[in-house]
C-alpha positions in Angstrom: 288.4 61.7 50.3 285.5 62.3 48.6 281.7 61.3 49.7 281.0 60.2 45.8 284.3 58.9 44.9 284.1 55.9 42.8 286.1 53.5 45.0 286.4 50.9 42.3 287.1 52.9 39.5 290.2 54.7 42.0 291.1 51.6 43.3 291.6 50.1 40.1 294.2 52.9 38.4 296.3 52.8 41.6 296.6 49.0 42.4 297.5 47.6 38.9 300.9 46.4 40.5 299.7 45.5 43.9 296.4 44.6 45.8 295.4 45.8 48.8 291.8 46.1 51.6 289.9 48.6 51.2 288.3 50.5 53.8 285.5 52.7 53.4 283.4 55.1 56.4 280.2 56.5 54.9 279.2 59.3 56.2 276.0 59.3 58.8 273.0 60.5 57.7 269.5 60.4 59.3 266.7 59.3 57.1 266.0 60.8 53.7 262.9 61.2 51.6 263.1 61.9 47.9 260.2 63.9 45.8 260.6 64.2 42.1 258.6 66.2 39.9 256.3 64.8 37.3 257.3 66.2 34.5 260.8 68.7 34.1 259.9 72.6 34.5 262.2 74.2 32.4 262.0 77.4 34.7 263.3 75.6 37.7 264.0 79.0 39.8 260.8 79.7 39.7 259.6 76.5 40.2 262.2 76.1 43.3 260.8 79.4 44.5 257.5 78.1 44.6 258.2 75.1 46.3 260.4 76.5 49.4 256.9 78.6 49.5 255.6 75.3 49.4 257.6 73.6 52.4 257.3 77.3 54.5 253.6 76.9 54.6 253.1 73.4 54.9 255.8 71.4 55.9 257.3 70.6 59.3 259.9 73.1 60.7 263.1 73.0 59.8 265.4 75.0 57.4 265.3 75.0 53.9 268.6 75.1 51.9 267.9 75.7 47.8 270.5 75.0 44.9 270.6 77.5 41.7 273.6 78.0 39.6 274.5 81.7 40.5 274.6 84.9 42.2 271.8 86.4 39.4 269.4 83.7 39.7 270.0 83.8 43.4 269.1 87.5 43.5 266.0 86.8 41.7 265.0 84.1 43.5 265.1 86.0 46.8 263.3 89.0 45.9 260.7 86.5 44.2 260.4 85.0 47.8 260.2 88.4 49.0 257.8 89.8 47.0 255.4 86.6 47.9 255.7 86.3 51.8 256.0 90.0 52.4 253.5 90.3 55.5 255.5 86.6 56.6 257.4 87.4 59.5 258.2 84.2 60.6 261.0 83.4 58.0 264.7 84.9 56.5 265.9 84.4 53.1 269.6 84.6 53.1 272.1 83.7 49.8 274.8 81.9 50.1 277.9 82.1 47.3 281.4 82.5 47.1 281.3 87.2 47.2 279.4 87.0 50.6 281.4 89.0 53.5 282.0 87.6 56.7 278.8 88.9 58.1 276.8 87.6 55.6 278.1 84.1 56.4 278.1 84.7 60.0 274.2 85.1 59.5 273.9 81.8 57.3 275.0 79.7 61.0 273.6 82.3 63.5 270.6 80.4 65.7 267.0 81.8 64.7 265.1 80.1 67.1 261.9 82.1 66.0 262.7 82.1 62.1 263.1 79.7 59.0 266.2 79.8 57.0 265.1 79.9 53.3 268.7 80.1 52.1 269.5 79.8 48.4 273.0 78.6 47.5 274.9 77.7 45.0 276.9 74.2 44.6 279.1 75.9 47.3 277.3 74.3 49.8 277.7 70.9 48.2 281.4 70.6 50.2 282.4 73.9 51.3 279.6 74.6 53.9 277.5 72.1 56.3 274.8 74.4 58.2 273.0 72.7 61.0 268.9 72.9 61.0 268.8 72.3 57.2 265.8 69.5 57.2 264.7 70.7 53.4 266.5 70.6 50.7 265.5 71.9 46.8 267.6 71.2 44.0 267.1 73.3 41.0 269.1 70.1 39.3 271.6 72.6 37.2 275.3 74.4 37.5 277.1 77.0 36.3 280.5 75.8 35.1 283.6 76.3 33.1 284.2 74.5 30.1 286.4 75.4 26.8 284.3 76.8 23.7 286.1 75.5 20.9 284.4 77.5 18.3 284.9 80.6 20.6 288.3 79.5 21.8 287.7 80.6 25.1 287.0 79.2 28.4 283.4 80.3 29.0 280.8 79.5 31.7 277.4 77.3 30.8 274.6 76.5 32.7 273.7 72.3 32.3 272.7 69.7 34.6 274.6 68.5 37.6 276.0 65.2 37.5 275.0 62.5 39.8 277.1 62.8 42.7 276.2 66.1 43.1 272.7 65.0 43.6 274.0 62.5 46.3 275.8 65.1 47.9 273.0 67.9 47.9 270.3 65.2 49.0 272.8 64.5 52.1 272.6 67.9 53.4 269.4 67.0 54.4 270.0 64.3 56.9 272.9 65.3 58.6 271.6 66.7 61.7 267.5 65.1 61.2 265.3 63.3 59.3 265.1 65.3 56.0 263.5 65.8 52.9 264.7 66.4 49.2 262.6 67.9 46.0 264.0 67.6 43.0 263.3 70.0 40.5 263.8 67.2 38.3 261.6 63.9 37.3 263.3 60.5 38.4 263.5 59.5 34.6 265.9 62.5 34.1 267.8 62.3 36.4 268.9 59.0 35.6 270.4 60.3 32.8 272.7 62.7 34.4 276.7 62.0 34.1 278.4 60.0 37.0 280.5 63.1 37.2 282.1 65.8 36.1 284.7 65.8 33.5 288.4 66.4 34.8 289.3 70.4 34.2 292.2 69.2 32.3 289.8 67.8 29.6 288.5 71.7 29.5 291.7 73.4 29.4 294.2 70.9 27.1 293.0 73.5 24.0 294.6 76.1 25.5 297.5 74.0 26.6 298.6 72.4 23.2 297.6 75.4 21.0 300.4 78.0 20.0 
């Protein structure tokens, strides 16, 4: 079951007829500190850029994992990074999104003893990938996803903000295996206005399914 599932609001729709305990295991995490920005920076790959500079140079060890929305701004980010640390030895930038080969995800868990990770991902490694080291996490605060364009008619992909269980679940990939640290790429005042969660697909799709 979900990490972010809203246990009232699914216990509710299934035991209209019955009642019944509920049982619930949260998940262990080690201690977590949240950083919010000041003020929103509209050109959060950059800005995300700049602060996994940031944490390289200044913070304690420990990987960083970064969240964009996809493969393009991933690519940019990384030859950003590149282009800034290019005499820094002592760190790898690796991507992380669904096209990788096996290789390249073999590298994401392989041990660097003598290197930082400085791996940019995108909301992939919300569920479908737990790497252990990651003591930094930076979240860009957006996703790519599909939604129906009515005026279009087509289901087309938009960039917005993530809801927030996905911040839950991106701030817990820094605790799982230390005590971690989170920057949002966001101010606290915005945040709290994100959605709880995302939309059911079906609400994206009925268009297409009721239309002749």
């Amino acid at each position: 079951m979900s990490a972010t599932l809203d246990t009232c609001l699914f216990y509710d729709y299934f035991a209209n007829n019955f009642t019944c305990e509920t049982l619930e295991i949260d998940s262990m995490t080690y201690p977590i500190e949240d950083i919010y920005l000041d003020d929103d920076d509209d050109n959060y790959v950059q800005a995300a850029v700049t602060k996994a500079i940031e944490i390289h140079q200044n913070d304690e060890m420990g990987d960083i994992l970064v969240f964009l929305t996809g493969q393009d701004e991933i690519d940019l980010a990384l030859n950003d990074l590149n282009k800034k640390l290019e005499n820094d030895r002592s760190y790898i930038g690796l991507p992380l999104y669904e096209e990788l080969s096996e290789e390249e995800c073999a590298e994401l868990f392989e041990e660097m003893p003598d290197k930082r990770k400085i791996i940019f991902s995108t909301n992939i490694a919300e569920n479908s990938f737990t790497i252990d080291g990651i003591k930094h996490v930076v979240d860009g605060g957006m996703v790519k996803e599909k939604i129906w364009d009515e005026q279009k008619q087509i289901e087309v992909l938009k960039i917005g903000p993530i809801t927030k269980s996905s911040v839950q679940q991106r701030r817990e990939k820094a605790g799982r295996t230390s005590d971690g640290k989170v920057k949002n790429m966001k101010c606290k005042y915005r945040l709290r206005l994100f959605l709880f969660c995302t939309f059911s697909a079906i609400i994206y799709i009925q268009w297409k399914l009721t239309k002749p």
